[in-house]
Residue frames relative to the residue before (quaternion, step in Angstrom):
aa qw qx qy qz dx dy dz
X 1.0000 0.0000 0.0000 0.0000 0.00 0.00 0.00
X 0.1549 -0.8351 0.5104 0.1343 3.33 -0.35 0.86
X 0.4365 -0.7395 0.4988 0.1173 3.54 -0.93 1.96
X 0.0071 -0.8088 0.5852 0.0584 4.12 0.40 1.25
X 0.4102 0.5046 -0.6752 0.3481 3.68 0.62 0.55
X 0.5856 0.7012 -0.3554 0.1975 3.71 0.45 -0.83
X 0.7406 0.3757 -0.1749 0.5289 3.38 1.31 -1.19
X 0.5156 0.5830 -0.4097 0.4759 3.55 1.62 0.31
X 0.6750 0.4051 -0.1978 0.5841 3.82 1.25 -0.28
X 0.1003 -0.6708 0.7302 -0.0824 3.09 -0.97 2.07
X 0.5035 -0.6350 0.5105 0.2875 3.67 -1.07 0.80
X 0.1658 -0.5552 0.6488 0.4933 3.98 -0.61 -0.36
X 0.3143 0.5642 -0.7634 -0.0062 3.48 -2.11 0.83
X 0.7914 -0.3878 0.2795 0.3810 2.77 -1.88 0.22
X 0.7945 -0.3390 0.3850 0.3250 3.73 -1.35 0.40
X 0.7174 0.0470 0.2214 0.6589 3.32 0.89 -1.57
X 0.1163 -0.8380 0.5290 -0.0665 1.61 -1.07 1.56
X 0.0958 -0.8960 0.4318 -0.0393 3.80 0.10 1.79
X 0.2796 -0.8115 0.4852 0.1668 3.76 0.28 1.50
X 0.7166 0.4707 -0.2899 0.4253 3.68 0.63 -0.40
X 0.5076 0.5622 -0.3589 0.5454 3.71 1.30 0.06
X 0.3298 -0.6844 0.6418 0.1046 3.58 -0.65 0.51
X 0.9263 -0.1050 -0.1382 0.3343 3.75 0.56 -0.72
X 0.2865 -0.8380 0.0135 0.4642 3.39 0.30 -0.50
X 0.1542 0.5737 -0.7058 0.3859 3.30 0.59 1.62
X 0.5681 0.4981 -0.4407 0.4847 3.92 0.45 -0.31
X 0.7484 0.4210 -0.3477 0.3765 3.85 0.58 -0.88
X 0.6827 0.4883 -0.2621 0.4763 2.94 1.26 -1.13
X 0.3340 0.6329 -0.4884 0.4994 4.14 0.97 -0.42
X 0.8653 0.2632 -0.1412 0.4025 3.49 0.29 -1.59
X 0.4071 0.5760 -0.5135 0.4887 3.57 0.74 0.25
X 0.7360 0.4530 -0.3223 0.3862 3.41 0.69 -1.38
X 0.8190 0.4186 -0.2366 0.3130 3.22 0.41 -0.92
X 0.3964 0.6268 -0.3954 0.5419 3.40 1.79 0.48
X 0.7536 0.3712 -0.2807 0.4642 3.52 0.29 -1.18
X 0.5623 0.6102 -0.4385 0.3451 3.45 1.20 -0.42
X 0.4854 0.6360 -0.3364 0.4968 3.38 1.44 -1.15
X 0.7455 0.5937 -0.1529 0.2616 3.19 0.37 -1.72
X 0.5192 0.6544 -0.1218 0.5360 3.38 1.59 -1.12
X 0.7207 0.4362 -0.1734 0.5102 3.77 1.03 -1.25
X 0.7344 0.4189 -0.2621 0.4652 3.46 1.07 -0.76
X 0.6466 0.4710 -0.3617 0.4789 3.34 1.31 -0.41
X 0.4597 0.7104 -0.2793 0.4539 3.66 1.77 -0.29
X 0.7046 0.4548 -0.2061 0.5041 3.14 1.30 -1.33
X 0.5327 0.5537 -0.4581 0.4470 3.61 0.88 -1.01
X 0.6029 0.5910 -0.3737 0.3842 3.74 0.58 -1.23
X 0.9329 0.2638 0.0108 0.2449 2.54 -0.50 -1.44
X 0.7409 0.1074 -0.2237 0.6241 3.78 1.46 -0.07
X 0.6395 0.3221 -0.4945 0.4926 3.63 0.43 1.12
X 0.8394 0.3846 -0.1277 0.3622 3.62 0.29 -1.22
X 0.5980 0.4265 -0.3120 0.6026 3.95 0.95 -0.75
X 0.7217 0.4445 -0.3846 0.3655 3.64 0.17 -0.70
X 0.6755 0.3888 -0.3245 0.5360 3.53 1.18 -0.50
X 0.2764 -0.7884 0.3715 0.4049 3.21 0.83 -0.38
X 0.0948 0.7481 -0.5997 0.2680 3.34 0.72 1.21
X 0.4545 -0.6588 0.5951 0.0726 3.24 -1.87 0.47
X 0.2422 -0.8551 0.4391 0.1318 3.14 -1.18 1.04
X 0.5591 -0.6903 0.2673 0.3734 3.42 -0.45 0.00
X 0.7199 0.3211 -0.3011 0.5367 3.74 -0.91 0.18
X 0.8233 -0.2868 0.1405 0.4693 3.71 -1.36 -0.47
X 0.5097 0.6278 -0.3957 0.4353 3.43 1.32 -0.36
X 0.4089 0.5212 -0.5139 0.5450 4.13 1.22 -0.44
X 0.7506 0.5759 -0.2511 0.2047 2.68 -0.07 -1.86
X 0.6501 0.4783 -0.1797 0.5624 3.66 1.23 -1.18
X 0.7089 0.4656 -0.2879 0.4447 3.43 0.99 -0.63
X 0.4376 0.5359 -0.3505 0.6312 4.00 1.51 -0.64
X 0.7335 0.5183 -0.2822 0.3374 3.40 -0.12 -0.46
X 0.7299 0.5220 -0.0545 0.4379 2.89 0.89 -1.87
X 0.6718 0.4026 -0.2342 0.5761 3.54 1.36 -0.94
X 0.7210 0.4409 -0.3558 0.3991 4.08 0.90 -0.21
X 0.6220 0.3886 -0.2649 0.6260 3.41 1.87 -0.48
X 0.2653 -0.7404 0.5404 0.2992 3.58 0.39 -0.83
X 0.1890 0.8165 -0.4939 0.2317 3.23 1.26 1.16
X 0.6850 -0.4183 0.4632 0.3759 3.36 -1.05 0.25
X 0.1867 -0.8768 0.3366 0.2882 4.08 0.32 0.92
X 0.4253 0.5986 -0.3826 0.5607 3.47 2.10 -1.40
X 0.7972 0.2167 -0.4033 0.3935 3.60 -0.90 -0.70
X 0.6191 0.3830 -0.4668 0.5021 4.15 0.28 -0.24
X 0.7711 0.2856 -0.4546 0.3424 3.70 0.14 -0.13
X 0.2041 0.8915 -0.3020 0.2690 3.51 1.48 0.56
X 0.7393 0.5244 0.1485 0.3955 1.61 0.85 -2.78
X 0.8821 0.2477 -0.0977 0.3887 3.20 0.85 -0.95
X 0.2274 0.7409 -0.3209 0.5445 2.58 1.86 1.14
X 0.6527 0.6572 -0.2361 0.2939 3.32 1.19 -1.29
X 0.4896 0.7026 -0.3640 0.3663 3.66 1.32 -1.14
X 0.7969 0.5260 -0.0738 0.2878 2.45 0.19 -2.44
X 0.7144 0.4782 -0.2978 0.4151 3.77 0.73 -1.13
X 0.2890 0.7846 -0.1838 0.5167 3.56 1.68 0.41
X 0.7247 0.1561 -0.0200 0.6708 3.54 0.82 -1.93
X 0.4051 0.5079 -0.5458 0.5291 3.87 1.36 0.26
X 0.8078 0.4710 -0.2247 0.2743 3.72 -0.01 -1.02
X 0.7064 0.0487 -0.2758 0.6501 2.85 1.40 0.34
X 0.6467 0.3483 -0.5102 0.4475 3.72 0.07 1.07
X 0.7913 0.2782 -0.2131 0.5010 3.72 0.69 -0.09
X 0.6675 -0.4758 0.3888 0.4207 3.35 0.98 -0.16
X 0.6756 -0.5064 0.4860 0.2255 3.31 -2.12 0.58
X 0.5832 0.5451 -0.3125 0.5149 3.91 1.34 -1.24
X 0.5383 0.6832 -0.2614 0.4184 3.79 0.70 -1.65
X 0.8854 0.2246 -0.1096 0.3919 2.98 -0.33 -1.85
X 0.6839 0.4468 -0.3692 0.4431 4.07 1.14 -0.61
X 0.5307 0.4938 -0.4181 0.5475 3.65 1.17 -0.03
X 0.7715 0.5178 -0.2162 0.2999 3.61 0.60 -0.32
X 0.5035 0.6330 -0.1148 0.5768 2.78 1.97 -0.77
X 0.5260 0.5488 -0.2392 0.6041 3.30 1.59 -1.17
X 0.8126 0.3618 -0.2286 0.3956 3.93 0.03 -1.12
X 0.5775 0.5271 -0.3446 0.5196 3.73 1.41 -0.19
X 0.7721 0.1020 -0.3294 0.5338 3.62 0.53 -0.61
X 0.5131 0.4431 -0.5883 0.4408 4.19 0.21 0.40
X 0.5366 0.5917 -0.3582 0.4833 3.97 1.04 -0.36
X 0.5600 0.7228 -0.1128 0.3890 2.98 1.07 -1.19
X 0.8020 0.2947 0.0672 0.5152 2.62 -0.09 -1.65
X 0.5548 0.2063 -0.4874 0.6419 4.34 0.54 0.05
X 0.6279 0.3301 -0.6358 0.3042 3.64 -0.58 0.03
X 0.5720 0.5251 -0.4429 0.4483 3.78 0.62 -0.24
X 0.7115 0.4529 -0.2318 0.4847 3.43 0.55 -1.29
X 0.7825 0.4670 -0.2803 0.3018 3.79 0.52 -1.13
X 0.2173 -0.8063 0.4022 0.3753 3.97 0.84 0.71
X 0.6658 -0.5906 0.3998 0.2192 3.67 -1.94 0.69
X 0.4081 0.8672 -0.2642 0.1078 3.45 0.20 1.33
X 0.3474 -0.8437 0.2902 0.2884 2.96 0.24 1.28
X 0.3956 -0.8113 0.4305 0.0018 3.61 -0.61 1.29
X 0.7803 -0.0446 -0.0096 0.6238 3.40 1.80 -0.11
X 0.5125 -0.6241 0.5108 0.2949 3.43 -0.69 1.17
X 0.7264 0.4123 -0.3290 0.4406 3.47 0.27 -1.03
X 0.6036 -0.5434 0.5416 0.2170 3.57 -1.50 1.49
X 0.8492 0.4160 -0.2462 0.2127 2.89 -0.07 -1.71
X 0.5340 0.6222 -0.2795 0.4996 3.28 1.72 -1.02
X 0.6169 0.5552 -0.2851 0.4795 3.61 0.61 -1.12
X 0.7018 0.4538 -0.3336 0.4362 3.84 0.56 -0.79
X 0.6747 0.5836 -0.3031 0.3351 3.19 0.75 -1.44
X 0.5504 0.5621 -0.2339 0.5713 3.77 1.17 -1.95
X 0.7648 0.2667 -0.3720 0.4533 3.51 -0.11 -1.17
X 0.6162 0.4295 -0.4936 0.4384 3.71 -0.10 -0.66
X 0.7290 0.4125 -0.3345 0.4318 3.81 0.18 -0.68
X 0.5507 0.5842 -0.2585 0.5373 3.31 0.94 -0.21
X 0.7148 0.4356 -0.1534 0.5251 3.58 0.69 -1.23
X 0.6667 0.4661 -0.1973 0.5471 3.34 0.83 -1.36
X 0.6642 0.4812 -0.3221 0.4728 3.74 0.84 0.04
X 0.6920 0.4084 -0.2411 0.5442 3.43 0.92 -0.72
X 0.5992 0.5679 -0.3118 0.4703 3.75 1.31 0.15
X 0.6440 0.4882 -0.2384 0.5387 2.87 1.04 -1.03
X 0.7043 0.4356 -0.2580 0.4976 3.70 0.68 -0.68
X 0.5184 0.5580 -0.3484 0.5464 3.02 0.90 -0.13
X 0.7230 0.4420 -0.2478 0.4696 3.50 0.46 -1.00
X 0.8009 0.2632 -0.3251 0.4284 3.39 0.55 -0.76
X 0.5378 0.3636 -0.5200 0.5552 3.59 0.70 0.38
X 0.8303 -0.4096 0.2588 0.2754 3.61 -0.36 1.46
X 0.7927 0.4583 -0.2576 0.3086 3.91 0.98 -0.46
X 0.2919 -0.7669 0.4718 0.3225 2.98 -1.13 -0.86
X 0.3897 -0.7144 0.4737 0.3367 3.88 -0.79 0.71
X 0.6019 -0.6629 0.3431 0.2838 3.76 1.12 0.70
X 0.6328 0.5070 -0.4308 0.3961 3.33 -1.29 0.53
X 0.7744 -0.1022 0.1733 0.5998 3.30 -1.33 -1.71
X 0.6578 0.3917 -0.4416 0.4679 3.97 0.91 0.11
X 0.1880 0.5495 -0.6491 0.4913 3.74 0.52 0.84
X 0.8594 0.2678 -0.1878 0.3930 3.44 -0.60 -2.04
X 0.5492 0.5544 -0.5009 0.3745 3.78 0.84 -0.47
X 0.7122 0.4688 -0.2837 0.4388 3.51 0.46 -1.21
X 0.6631 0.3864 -0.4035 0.4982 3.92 0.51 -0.45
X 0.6966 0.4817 -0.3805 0.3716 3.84 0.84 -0.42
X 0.5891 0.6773 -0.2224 0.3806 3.04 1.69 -0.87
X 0.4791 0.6791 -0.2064 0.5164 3.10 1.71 -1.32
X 0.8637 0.1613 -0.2204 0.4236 3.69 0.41 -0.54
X 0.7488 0.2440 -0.1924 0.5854 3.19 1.01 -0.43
X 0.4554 -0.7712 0.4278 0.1217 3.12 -1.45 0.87
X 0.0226 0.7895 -0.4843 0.3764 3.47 0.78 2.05
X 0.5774 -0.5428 0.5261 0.3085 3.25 -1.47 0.75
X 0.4115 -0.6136 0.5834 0.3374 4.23 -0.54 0.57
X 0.8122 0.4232 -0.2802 0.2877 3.45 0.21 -1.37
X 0.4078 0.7160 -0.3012 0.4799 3.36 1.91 -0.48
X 0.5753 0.6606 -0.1829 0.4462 3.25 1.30 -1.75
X 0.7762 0.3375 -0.1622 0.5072 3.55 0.25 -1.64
X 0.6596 0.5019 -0.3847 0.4061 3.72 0.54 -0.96
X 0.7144 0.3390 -0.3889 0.4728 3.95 0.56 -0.41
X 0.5196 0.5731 -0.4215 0.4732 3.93 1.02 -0.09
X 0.7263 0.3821 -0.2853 0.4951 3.50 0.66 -1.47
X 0.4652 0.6631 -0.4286 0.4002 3.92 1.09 -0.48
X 0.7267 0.4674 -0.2833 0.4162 3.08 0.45 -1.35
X 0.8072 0.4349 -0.2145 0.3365 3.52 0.79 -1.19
X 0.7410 0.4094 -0.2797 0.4529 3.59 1.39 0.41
X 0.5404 0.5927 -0.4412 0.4024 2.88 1.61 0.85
X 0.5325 0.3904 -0.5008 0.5597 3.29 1.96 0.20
X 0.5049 0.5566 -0.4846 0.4477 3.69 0.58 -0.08
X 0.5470 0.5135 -0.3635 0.5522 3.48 0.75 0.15
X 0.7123 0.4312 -0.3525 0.4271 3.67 0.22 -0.53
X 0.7445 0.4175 -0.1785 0.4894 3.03 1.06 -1.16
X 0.7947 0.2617 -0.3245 0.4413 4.16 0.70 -0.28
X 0.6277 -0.3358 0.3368 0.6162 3.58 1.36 -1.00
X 0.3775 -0.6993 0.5030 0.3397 3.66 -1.02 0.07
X 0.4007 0.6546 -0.5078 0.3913 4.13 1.75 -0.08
X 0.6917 0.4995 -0.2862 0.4361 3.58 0.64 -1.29
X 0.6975 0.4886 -0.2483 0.4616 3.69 0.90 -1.52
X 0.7147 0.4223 -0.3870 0.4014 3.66 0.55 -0.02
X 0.5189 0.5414 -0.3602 0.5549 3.52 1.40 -0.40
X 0.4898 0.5244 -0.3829 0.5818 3.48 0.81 -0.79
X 0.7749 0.3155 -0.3020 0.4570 3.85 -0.38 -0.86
X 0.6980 0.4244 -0.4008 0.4148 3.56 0.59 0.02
X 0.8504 0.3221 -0.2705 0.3161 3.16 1.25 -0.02
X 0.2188 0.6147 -0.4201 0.6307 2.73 2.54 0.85
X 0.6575 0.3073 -0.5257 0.4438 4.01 0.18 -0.31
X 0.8854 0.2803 -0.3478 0.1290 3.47 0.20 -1.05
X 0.4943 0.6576 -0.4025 0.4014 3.09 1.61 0.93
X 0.5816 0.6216 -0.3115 0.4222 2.99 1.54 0.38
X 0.6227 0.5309 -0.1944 0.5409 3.04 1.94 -0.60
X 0.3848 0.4579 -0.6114 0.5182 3.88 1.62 -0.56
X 0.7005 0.5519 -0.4041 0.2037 3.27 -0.29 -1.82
X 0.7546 0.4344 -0.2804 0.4041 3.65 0.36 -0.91
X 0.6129 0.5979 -0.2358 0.4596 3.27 1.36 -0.65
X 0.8243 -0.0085 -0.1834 0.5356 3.50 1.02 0.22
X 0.6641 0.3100 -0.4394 0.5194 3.39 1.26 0.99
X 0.3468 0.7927 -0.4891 0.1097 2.90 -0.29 1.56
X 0.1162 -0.8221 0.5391 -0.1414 2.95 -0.33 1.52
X 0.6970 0.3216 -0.3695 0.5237 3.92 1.21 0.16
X 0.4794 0.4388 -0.5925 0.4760 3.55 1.03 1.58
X 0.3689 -0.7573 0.5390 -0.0020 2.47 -1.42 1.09
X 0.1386 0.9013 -0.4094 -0.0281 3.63 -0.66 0.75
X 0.0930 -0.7881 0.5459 0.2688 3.48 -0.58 1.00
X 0.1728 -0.8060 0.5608 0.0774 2.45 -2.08 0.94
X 0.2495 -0.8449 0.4688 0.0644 3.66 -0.94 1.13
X 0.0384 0.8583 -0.5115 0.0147 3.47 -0.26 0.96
X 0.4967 -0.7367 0.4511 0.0844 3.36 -0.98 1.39
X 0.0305 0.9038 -0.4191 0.0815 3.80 0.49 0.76
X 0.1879 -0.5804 0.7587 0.2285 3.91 -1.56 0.09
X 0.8525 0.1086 -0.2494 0.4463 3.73 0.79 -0.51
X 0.4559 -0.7510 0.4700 0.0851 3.38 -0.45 1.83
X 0.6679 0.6355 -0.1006 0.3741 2.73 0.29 -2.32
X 0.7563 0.2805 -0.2053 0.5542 3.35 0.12 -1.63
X 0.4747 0.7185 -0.2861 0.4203 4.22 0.31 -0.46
X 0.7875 0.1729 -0.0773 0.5864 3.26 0.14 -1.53
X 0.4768 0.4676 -0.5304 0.5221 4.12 0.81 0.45
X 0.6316 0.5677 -0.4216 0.3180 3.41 0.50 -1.04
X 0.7008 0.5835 -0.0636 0.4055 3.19 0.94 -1.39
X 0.5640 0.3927 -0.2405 0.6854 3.57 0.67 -1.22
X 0.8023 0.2838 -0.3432 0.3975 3.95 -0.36 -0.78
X 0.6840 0.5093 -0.2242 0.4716 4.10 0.81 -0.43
X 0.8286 -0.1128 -0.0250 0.5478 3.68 1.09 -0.56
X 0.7130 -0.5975 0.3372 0.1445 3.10 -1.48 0.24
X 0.3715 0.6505 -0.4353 0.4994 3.11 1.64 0.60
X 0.4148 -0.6434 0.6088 0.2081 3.71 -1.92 0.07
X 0.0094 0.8217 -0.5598 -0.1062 3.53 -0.49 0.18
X 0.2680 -0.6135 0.7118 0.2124 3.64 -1.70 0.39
X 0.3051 -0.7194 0.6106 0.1282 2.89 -1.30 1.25
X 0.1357 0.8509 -0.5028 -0.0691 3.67 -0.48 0.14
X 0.4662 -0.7489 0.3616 0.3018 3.46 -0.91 1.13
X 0.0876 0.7837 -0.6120 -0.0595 3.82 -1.25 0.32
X 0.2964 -0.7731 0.5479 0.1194 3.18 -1.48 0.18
X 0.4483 -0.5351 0.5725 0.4301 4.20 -0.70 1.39
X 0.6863 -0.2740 0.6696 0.0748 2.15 -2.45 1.18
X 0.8395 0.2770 -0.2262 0.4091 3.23 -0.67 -2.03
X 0.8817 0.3238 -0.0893 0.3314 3.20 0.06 -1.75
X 0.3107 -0.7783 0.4903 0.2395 3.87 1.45 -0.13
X 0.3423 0.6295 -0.5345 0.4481 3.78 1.15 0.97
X 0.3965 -0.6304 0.6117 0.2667 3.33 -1.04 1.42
X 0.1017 0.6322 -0.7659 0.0581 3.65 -1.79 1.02
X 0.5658 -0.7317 0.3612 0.1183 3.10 -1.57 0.63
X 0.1677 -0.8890 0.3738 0.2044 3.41 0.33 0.33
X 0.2405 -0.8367 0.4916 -0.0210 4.09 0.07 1.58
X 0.1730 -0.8367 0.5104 -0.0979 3.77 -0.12 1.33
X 0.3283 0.7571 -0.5330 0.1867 3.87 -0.68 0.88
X 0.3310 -0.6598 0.6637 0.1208 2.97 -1.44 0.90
X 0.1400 0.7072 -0.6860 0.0984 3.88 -0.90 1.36
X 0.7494 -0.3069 0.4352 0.3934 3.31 -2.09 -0.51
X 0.6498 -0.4083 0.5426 0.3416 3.37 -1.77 -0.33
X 0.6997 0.5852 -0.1365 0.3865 3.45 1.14 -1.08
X 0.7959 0.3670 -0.0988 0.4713 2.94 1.58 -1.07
X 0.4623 0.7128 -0.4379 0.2940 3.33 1.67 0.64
X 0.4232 0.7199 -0.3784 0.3992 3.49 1.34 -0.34
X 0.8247 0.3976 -0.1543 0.3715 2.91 0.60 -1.86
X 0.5040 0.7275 -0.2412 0.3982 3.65 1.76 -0.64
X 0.6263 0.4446 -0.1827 0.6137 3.30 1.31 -2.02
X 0.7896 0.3539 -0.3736 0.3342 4.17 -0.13 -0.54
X 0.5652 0.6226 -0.3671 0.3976 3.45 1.60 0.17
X 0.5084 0.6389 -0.2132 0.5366 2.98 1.88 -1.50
X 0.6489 0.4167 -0.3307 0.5439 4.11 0.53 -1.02
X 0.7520 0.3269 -0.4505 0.3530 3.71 -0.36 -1.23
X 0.7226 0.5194 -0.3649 0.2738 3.76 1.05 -0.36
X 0.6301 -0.1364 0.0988 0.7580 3.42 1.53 -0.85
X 0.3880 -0.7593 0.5168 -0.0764 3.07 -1.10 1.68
X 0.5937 0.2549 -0.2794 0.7103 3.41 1.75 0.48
X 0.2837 0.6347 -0.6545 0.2971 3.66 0.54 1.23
X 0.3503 -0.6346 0.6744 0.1405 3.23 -1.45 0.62
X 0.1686 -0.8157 0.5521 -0.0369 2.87 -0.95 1.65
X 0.2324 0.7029 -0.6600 -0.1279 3.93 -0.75 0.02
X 0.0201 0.7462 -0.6597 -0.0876 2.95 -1.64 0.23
X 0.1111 -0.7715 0.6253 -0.0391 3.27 -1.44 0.90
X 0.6110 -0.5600 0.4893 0.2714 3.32 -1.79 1.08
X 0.3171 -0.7067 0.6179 0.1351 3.55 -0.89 1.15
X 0.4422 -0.5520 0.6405 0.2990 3.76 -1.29 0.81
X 0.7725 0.1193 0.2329 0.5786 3.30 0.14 -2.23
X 0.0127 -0.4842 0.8549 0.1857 3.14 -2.31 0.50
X 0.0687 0.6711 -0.7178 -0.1720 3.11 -1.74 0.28
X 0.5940 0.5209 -0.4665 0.3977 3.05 -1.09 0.71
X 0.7968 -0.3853 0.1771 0.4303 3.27 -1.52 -0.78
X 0.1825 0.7668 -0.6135 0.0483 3.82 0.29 0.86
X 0.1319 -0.6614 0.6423 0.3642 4.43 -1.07 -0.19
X 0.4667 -0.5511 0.6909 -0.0336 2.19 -1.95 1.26
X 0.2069 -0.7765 0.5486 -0.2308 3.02 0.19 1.80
């Protein structure tokens, strides 16, 4: 019999959900010191792959960088600056956590591109895009899944993302498109197309480890239900239907425990599912569609 009040009850917890942290100044400590990481690699993309070619980045950070290369302004403190608006329509469309973790990754972002000196690590463009985009597209993505954002055109991704269920990097790549095809009129279109190769494959790091618009259902074959679906309801933010069944082979009554989660959250799903019964059957499959009541987390 399958108990459909279950998948109608989401618990309130935290975002993240970090079982080895005891509190959460400990989680948050570690948020920080990720994006801090994160901040240096996106420093590095800057400053030894992309500025030295003069290539262009994407989102307000182009934008700081177009500037920067027609004034010779300082580019870290102009993409600061124009950072500032935006973290504003973050504070009140994504939240207080969002926008102060973000704020955090713009001026520590900031600030190593001052500190990290302009050097151009390879002669070869094409190399330089590719590294830097993988590089960039890595410090975004990490960013993203530790709850923030690296500001700008990913402000408006994340609030669009928030409601609809779209690839982000999909999001940023047709924004940053748009903006280097006038960056094209104005530097050349040799530079702007390297740029676009390294604006796709920073869209693809990004997707590649933020992924939070896959969906995945999971079934798990159990003797201990009961204890299982606490584990779950008390550890994450997902609903589940519990539904009864009975072996084929062995004709032992087991429960069968249904959910729809993220990509992100299967780790944390499968090590709950073991510490409870270590002979749970687990499947899981890629979801096309949810409709209905699923959060968008």
């Amino acid at each position: 019999m399958s108990k459909l009040g279950d998948a109608d009850y989401v618990p309130e917890t935290p975002l993240l959900n970090f079982s080895f942290f005891k509190t959460r100044n400990a989680e948050l400590i570690m948020q920080l010191i990720v994006i801090l990481v994160a901040s240096i690699l996106y420093a590095i993309s800057m400053n030894m792959f992309f500025i030295p070619h003069n290539m262009i980045s994407g989102g307000f950070a182009g934008i700081g960088m177009i500037i920067g290369y027609l004034t010779h302004y300082n580019i870290g403190i102009l993409i600061f600056l124009l950072n500032l608006p935006l973290l504003i329509l973050s504070y009140r469309s994504l939240g207080k956590k969002i926008t102060f973790l973000t704020t955090y990754f713009i001026a520590t972002s900031s600030l190593a591109m001052n500190l990290i000196p302009v050097k151009q690590l390879s002669s070869d463009i094409l190399l330089s895009s590719v590294f830097g985009g993988l590089l960039c597209g890595a410090a975004t993505g990490i960013v993203f899944r530790f709850a923030a954002s690296t500001g700008g055109f990913d402000i408006v991704g994340l609030m669009i993302a928030k409601k609809k269920d779209v690839s982000i990097g999909a999001i940023i790549f047709v924004f940053n498109a748009l903006l280097l095809v006038f960056a094209g009129f104005i530097f050349g279109w040799n530079i702007t197309l390297y740029t676009f190769i390294s604006r796709f494959v920073v869209s693809k790091t990004i997707d590649g480890i933020h992924t939070k618009h896959i969906k995945l259902t999971v079934m798990i074959v159990t003797e201990k239900g009961v204890e299982v679906k606490k584990a779950l309801l008390n550890k994450c933010i997902r609903g589940v239907t519990m539904i009864d069944a009975v072996g084929a082979y062995t004709d032992h009554e087991k429960k069968v425990i249904y959910t729809v989660i993220t990509r992100y959250e299967l780790s944390e799903v499968k090590r709950l599912v073991r510490q409870v019964d270590a002979h749970a059957f687990i499947n899981i499959t890629e979801t096309v569609e949810v409709v209905g009541r699923f959060k968008r987390i």
